[in-house]
C-alpha positions in Angstrom: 12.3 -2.4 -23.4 10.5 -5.5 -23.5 7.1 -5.7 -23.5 5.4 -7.5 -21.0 1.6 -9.3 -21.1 0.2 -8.6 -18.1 -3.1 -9.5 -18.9 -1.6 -13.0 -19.6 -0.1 -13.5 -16.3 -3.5 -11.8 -14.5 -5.3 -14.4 -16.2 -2.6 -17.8 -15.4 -2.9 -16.5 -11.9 -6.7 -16.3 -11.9 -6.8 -19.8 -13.2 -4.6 -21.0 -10.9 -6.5 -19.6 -7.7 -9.7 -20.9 -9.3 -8.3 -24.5 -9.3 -7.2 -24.4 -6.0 -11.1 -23.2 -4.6 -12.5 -25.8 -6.8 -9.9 -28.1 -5.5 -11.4 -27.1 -1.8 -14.7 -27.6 -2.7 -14.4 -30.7 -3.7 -12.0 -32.2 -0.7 -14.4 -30.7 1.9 -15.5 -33.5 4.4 -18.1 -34.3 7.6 -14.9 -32.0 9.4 -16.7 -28.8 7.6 -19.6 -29.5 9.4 -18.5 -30.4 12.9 -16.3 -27.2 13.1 -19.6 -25.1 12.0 -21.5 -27.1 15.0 -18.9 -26.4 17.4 -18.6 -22.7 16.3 -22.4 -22.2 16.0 -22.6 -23.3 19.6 -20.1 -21.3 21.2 -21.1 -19.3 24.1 -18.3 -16.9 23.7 -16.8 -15.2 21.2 -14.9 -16.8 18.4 -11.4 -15.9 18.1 -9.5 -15.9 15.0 -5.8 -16.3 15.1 -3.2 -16.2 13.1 0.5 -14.1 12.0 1.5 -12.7 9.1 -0.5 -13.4 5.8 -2.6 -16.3 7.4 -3.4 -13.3 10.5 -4.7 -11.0 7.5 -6.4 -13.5 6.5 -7.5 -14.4 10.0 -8.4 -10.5 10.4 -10.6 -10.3 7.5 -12.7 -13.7 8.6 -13.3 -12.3 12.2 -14.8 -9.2 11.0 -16.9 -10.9 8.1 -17.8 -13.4 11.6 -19.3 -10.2 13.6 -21.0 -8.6 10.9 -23.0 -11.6 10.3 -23.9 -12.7 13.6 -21.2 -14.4 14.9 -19.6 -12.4 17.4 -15.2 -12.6 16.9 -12.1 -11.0 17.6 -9.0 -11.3 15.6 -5.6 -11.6 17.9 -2.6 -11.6 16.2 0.0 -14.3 17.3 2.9 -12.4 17.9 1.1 -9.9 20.3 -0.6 -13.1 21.8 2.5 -13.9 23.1 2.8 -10.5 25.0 0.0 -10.7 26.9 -3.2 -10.0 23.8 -3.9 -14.1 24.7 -5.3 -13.3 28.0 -8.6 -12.2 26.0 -9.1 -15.9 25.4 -11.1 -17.7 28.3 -13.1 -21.2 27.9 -16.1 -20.1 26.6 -14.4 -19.1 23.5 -13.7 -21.0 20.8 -10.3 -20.8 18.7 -10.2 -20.6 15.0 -6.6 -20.5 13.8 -4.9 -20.0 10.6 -1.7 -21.1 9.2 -0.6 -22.2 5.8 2.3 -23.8 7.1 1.1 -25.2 10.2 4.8 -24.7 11.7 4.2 -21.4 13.2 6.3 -21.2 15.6 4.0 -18.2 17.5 1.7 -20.2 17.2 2.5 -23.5 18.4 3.8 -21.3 21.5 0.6 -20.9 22.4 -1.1 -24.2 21.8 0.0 -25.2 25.8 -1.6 -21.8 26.8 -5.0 -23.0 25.2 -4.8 -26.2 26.4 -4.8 -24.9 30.4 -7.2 -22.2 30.0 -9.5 -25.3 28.2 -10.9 -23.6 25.1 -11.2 -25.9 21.8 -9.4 -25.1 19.1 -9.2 -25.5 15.4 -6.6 -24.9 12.6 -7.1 -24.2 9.2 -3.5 -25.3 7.1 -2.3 -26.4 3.6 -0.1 -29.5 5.5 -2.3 -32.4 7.3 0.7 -33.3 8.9 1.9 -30.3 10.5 2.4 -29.4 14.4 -0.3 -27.5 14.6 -3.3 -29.4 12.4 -2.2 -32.5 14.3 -2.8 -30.5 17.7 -6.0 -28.8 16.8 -9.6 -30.6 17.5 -10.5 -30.5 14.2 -8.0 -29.7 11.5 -9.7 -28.1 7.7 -7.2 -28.7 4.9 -7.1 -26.3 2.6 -5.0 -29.1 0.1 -3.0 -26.4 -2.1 -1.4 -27.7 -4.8 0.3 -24.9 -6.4 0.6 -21.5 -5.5 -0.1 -18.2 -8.1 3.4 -17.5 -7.5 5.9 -18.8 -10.5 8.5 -18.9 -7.8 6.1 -20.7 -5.4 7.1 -18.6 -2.8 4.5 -16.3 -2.5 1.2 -17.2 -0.3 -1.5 -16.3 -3.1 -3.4 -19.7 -4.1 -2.9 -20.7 -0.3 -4.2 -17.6 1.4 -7.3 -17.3 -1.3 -8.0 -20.5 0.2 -8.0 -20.2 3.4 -10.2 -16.7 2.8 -12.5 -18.8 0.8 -12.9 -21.4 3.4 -13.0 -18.6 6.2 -16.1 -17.2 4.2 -17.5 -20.7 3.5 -17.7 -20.7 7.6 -19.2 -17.0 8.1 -22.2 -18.1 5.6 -22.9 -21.5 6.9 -23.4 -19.7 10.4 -25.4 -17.1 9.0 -27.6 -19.3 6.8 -28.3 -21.9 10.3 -28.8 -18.6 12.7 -31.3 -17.7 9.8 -29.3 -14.4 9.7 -31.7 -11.6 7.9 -30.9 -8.3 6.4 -32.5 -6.7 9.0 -30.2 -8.1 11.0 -26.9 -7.1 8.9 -28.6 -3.8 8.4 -28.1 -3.3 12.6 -24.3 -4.5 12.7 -24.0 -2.1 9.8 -25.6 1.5 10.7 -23.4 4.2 9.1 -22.4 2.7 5.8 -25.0 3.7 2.7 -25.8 -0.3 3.2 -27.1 -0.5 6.5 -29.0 3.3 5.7 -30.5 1.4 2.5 -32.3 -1.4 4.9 -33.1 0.8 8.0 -34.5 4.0 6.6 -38.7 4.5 6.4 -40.0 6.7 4.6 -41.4 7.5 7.6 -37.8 9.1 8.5 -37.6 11.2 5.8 -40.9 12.5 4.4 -42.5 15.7 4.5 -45.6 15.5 6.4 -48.1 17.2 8.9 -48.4 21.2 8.8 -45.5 20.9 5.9 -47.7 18.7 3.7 -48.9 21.2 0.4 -52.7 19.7 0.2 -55.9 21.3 -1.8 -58.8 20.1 -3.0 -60.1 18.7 -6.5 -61.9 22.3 -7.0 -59.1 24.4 -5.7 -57.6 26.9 -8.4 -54.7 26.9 -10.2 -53.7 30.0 -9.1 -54.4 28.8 -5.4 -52.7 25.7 -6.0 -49.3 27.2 -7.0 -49.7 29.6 -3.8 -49.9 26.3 -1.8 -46.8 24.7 -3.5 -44.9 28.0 -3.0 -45.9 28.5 0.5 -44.9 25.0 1.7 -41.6 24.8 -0.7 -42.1 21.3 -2.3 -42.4 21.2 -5.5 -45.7 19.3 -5.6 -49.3 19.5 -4.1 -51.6 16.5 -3.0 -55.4 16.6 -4.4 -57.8 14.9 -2.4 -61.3 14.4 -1.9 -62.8 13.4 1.6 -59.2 12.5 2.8 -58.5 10.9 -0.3 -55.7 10.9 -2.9 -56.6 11.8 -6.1 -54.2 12.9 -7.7 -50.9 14.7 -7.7 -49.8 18.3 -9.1 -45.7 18.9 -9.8 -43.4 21.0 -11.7 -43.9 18.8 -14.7 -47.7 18.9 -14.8 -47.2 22.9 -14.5 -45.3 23.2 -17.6 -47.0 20.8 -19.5 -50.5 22.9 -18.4 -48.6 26.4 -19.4 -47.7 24.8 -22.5 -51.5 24.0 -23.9 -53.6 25.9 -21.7 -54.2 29.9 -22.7 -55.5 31.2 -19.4 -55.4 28.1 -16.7 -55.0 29.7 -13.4 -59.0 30.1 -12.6 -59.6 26.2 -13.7 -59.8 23.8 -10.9 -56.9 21.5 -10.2 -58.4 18.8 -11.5 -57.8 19.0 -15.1 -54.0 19.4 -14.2 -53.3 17.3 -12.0 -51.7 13.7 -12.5 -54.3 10.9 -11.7 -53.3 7.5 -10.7 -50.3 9.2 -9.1 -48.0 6.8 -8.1 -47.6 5.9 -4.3 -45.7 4.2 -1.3 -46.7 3.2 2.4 -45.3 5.6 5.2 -43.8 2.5 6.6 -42.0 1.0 3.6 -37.8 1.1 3.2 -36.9 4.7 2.0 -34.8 2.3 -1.0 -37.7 1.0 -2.3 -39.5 5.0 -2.7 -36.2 5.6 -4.7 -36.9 2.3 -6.5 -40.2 3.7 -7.9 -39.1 6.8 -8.4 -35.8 5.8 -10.6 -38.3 3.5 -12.4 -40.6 5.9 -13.3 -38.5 8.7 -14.1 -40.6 11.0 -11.1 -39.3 12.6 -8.2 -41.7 12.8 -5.7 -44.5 10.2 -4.4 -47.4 10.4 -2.0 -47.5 8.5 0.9 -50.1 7.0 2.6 -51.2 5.6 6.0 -52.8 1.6 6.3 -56.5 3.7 5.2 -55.0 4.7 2.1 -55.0 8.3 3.0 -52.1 10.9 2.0 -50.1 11.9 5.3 -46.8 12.7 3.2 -44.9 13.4 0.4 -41.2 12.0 0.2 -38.7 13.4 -2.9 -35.8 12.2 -4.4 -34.0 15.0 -2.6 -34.9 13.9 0.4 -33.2 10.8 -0.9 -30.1 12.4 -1.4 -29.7 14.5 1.5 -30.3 10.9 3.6 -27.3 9.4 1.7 -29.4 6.9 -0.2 -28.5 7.7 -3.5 
């Protein structure tokens, strides 16, 4: 059997698809900008449509459009022409994709568009083509050469028209001054939207839970408190002030060099200089610190810098954060 390179033809194809985007990027004209304008300004939704690979394609840029602040729906052709069109009404604008240009789906539709009085633009590979030359504004996506030795295949052309469909979605974001704040809201189940949503306020332990003693408090006590409130660590303060932390780690290392520590106060265990977040930080940037440090726990304290919480990196966990 013959051997076959496929790491050669990954990489001629990769090549090829990377020409073609630069390609783009270089035959982009004042066109870009006025289609962003008119999309930017829409007071509907903006519709993506498209059959076959281009409606994919089409798919994939309507939902990359919502999640960044452009409000979309995808409608496929075909299914337009069974009644999915009547979802399109003036306010909308009409973003449509076709390599060809020639679809014929398509171009059934273009007199449909026209009554209800929506404006509508194509992206294509042919300048010339039925439906670029009945769009408003027509975006080229000037393929050359397809991936496909046969040149049959849509690969080059609908990486294109992907790229170009993304060019759109982050122009838009970039004028709204779209902030991850606001992705974080169009995205609340995913780990994502969890990782710039979540406090530390959601998640730590605080208020009769909170393990707290005193700089003179025992040894002996102190492990009573971290037992009874089933942390792992205690908070030492003094007048409603962190001074330090006590965890499983400071434990061993005190059974390890200390003959008979349990009647000493807390203070010579503890950890000073404990390291600390703000109740109303992101819950990602506690796990920051922590991964950073190698810990896994931190104090947390109110805007007067005293302890009200502890959060741990099992805490972490259990939220999905990690």
């Amino acid at each position: 059997m013959k051997k076959i390179n496929h790491l050669k033809s990954a990489r001629r194809t990769l090549k090829i698809e990377a020409k073609g985007l630069e390609e783009l990027s270089k035959s982009l004209n004042a066109d870009f900008n006025e289609v962003c304008n008119k999309l930017m300004n829409t007071k509907g939704k903006i519709i993506t449509l498209g059959i076959g690979k281009s409606g994919h394609i089409a798919k994939k840029i309507s939902a990359t459009l919502s999640s960044t602040g452009s409000p979309s729906n995808f409608i496929n052709a075909g299914e337009a022409l069974h009644g999915d069109v009547g979802a399109i009404n003036k306010k909308d604008k009409v973003l449509i994709f076709s390599h060809s240009g020639q679809s014929e789906e398509i171009i059934n539709l273009l007199p449909y568009l026209k009554s209800v009085g929506c404006e509508y633009f194509s992206i294509t590979g042919s300048k010339t083509s039925n439906i670029a030359k009945n769009a408003l504004i027509n975006l080229d996506t000037g393929v050359s050469e397809e991936a496909c030795p046969l040149d049959l295949a849509p690969t080059t052309s609908t990486t294109a028209a992907l790229a170009l469909g993304d060019a759109i979605a982050v122009a838009l974001l970039e004028a709204k001054e779209f902030s991850t704040s606001d992705f974080a809201k169009s995205h609340p189940g995913g780990k994502l939207g969890k990782r710039l949503v979540t406090k530390v306020d959601d998640l730590m332990a605080k208020g009769k839970g909170l393990p707290i003693v005193d700089l003179k408090t025992t040894l002996s006590k102190t492990l009573i408190e971290v037992s009874s409130k089933g942390l792992g660590v205690a908070l030492v303060i003094e007048n409603n002030l962190l001074k330090g932390i006590f965890t499983d780690g400071d434990l061993r290392r005190t059974l390890n060099e200390e003959l008979d520590p349990l009647g000493k106060p807390i203070s010579q265990f503890m950890t000073k200089n404990s390291k600390t977040i703000m109740h109303n930080s992101l819950a990602i940037d506690a796990l920051n610190i922590m991964q950073n440090n190698k810990i896994y726990s931190l104090a947390v304290l109110d805007e007067i810098k005293r302890p009200i919480g502890v959060i741990r990196m099992h805490d972490l966990i259990e939220a999905g954060l990690v």
